[in-house]
N, C-alpha and C positions, 0 to 999 in steps of 0.2 A: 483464733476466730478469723475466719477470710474478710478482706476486707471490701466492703460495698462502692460499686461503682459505677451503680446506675441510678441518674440522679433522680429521678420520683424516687427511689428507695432513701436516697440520702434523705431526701428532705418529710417523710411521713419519720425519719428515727433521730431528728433533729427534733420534730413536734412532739416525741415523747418524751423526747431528754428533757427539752424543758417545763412539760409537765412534772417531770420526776426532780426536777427543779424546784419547782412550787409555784409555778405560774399559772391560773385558772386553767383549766382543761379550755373550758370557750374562748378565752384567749388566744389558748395555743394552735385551736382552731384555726381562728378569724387569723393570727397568721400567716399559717397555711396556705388558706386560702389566696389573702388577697398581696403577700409575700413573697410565699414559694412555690406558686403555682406558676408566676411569670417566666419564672429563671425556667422551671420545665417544659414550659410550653416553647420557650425562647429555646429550648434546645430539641425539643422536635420538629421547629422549622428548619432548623438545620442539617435534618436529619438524622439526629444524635442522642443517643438514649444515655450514651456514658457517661461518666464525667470529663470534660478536657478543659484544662484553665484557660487557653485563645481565646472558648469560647464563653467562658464567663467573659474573660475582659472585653469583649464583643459585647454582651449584654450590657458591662458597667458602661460604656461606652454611649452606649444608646440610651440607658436612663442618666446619665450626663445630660445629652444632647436635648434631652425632652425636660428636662429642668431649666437649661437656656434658656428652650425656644418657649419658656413657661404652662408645659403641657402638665405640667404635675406639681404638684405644690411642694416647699421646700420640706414639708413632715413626709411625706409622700417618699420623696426621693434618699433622706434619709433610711427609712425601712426597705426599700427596695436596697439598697446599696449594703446594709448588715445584713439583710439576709445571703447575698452572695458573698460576703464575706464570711459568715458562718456555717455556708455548704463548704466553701474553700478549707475552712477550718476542718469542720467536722471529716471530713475529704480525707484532707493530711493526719489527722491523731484521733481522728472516731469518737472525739467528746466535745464540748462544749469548752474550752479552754477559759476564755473573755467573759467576766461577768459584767453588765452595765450596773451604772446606779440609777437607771431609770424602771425595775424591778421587771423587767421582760425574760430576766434569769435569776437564781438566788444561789449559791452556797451552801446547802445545807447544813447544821448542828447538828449537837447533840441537845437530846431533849432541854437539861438544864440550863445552856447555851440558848434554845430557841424563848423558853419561858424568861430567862431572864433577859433577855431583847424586848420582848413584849411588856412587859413591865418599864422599862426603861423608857419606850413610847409611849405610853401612858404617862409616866408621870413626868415628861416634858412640858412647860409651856404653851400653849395654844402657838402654830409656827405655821407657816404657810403649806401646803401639801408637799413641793416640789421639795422645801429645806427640809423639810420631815423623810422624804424617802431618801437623800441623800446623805442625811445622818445614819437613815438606818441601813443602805452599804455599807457606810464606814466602821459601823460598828460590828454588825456581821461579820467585815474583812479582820478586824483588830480580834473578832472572838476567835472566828476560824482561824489565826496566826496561833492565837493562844492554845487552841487545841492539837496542835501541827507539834507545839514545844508541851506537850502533857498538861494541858491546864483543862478541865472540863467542865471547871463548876466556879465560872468569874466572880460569882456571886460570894465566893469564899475562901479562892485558891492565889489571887493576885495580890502580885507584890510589886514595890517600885522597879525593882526591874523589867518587870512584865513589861509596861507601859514606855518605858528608857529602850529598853529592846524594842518592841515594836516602832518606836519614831523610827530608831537608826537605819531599821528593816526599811519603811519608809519613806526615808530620804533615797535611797536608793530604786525604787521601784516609781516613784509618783513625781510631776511637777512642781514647782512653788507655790501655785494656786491651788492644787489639791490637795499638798501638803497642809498649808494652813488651814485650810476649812478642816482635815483631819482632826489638826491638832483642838482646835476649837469643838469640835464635837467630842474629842476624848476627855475633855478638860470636861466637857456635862455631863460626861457618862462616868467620871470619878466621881464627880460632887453627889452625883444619884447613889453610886456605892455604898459613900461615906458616910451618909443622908438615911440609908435605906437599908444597908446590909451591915453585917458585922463587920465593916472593914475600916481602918483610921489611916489612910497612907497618903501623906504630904507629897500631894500628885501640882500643887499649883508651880514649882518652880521651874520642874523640867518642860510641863505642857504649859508656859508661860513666856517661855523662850523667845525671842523674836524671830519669824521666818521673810527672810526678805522678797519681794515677790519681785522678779525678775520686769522689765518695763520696755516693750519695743518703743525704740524711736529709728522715724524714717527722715531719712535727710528729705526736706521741702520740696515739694513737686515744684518744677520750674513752671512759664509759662509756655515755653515752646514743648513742656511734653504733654501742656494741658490742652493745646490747641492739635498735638498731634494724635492727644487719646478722643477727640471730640468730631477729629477729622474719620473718624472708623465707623461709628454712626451715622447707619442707613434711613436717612431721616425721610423717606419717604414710604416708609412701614410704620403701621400704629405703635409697635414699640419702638422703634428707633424714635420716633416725634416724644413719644413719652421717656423714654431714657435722656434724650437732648435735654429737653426741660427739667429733669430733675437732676442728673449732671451739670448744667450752665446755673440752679437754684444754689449748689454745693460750692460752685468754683466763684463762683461772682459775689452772693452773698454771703457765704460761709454759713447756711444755715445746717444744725445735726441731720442724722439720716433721719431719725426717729421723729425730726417737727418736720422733716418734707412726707414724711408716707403719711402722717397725720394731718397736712394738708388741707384744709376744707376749700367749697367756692365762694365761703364767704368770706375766707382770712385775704383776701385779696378786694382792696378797693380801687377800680379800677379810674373811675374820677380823678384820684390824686394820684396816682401810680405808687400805692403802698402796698406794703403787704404785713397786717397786722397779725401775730402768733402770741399763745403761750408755751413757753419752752417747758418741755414735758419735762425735763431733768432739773431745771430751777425752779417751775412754776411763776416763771417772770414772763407778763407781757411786755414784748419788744413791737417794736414799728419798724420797717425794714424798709427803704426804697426800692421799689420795681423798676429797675434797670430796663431799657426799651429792648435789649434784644434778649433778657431773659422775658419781658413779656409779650415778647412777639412766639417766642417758645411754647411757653404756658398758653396760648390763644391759640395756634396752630394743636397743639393737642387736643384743645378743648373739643375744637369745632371741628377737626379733620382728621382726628385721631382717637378721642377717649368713646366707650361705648353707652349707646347710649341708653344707659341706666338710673334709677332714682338712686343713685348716692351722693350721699353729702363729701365725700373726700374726693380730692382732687383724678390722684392716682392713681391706677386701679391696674388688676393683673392683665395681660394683653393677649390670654386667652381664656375661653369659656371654663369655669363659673369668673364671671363679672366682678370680683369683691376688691374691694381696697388688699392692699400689700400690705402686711402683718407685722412683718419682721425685719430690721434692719439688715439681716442676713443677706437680703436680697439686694439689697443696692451695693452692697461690699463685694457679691456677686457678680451683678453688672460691670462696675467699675473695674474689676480684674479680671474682666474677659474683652473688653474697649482696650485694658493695657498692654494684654497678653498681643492682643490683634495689631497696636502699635508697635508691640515689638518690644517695649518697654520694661526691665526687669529690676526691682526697688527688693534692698534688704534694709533688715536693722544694722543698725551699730553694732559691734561686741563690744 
């Protein structure tokens, strides 16, 4: 088969892999569309119909850049960023290699493999959506391993070794964090067997194992690299005034990212210079003292900086649509590009 190198053609045979996939036809549309159409357009202003990877990383460059300067939102940027990463892909090996656990690709089974998944999600516990689709990657992945070693009918053909073989497969392929949620969803999907099918196989000891989850620790940010990451901040732009203030909230009071974007104009009483929260990870109210030049910060944003809309949170994105900041992503964000601008470069421990 010749292989395709003109990128509109890449990306309409991207849109039907992962149809063929199992991902809604409309899906893989709206994809398309608002996905892979940039990368192509981004390559005819360059006058370039082919594929050439300079000119991807030119594109990833610039949805980089429009993520900074908060042109695009953090979900936004994500999707733009896999889709040139899956023309790259598809590029180099003509398939669809990477499958997410966020169901935008699938795996396929065989029949008895696919009905016995569906069952298995049914008879789960009521679980929140997102834990719900990421069991059911895992288990897809574990079935699809099983059919790879002859096994095509889990509902009747697995034995302790199935299950001991696929960890080890496992540990080698996946982190410490995605190992364990593995392990923990294959531990539900035996009880379901056990429970549900002809099968009695003493699966609690090996999928009971302890997997130790690996833990960054950063040796302490000093003061002089706090003043020299604070010194990068162009505080006479609406985000710089707003970055100031929610970096000097972090460094001064110690307070999480997740209670500064949660924020409000009334958690701040400005008569006594406090600043009242509940911490969203305790649900403890605290009382915090407003330090004068964190609120000389927070008041210079307010009034010369933040826009001006009917929201109750403090903080809010620094360009159009106007909405409070979401996700903590976004300040771990900031702060390691003020670092990066310092010069400043932190590991963990081994």
């Amino acid at each position: 088969m010749k292989k395709v190198t003109n990128v509109s053609e890449i990306c309409i045979l991207i849109r039907n892999k992962l149809i063929e996939y199992g991902v809604k036809e409309h899906t893989a549309w709206y994809e398309y569309s608002h996905n892979y159409r940039p990368v192509i357009y981004f390559f005819l202003d360059k006058n370039q119909a082919e594929y050439q990877p300079d000119i991807l990383c030119q594109y990833q460059e610039l949805v980089q850049k429009r993520f900074d300067q908060e042109e695009i939102s953090y979900k936004t940027y994500k999707a733009y960023l896999r889709a040139a990463a899956r023309i790259n892909e598809f590029y180099k090996t003509g398939d669809l290699v990477h499958v997410g656990a966020n169901g935008h690709a699938r795996t396929p089974l065989c029949i008895k493999n696919e009905e016995l998944l569906k069952e298995f999600l049914a008879w789960i516990e009521p679980v929140e959506p997102k834990t719900k689709k990421d069991m059911a990657w895992a288990i897809r992945k574990y079935l699809c391993w099983l059919e790879n070693h002859g096994i095509h009918d889990g509902g009747t053909e697995i034995s302790a070794h199935s299950f001991s073989g696929y960890m080890t497969y496992a540990a080698s392929k996946y982190r410490e964090g995605s190992l364990h949620n593995i392990q923990l969803y294959l531990k539900k999907f035996h009880k379901f067997l056990n429970e549900e099918k002809p099968l009695n196989i003493p699966y609690e000891f090996v999928l009971s194992l302890p997997i130790i989850r690996p833990k960054k620790i950063f040796d302490p940010i000093t003061q002089d690299e706090i003043h020299r990451i604070i010194a990068q901040i162009d505080r006479t732009t609406t985000k710089g005034k707003r970055d100031y203030a929610m970096i000097l909230l972090a460094a001064r009071n110690g307070i999480r990212g997740i209670d500064i974007i949660n924020m409000k104009l009334t958690d701040i009483d400005w008569r006594v210079n406090e600043i009242k929260i509940v911490q969203k990870k305790t649900g403890v109210s605290i009382a915090l003292p407003l330090f004068s030049d964190v609120g000389e910060a927070i008041k210079e944003y307010i009034l010369n900086g933040r826009p001006e809309v009917s929201s109750r949170y403090i903080f809010l994105r620094a360009a159009h649509p106007y909405r409070p900041l979401t996700t903590t992503v976004v300040l771990n964000h900031i702060w390691e590009l003020y670092q990066r601008k310092a010069g400043i470069e932190r590991y963990t421990e081994k």
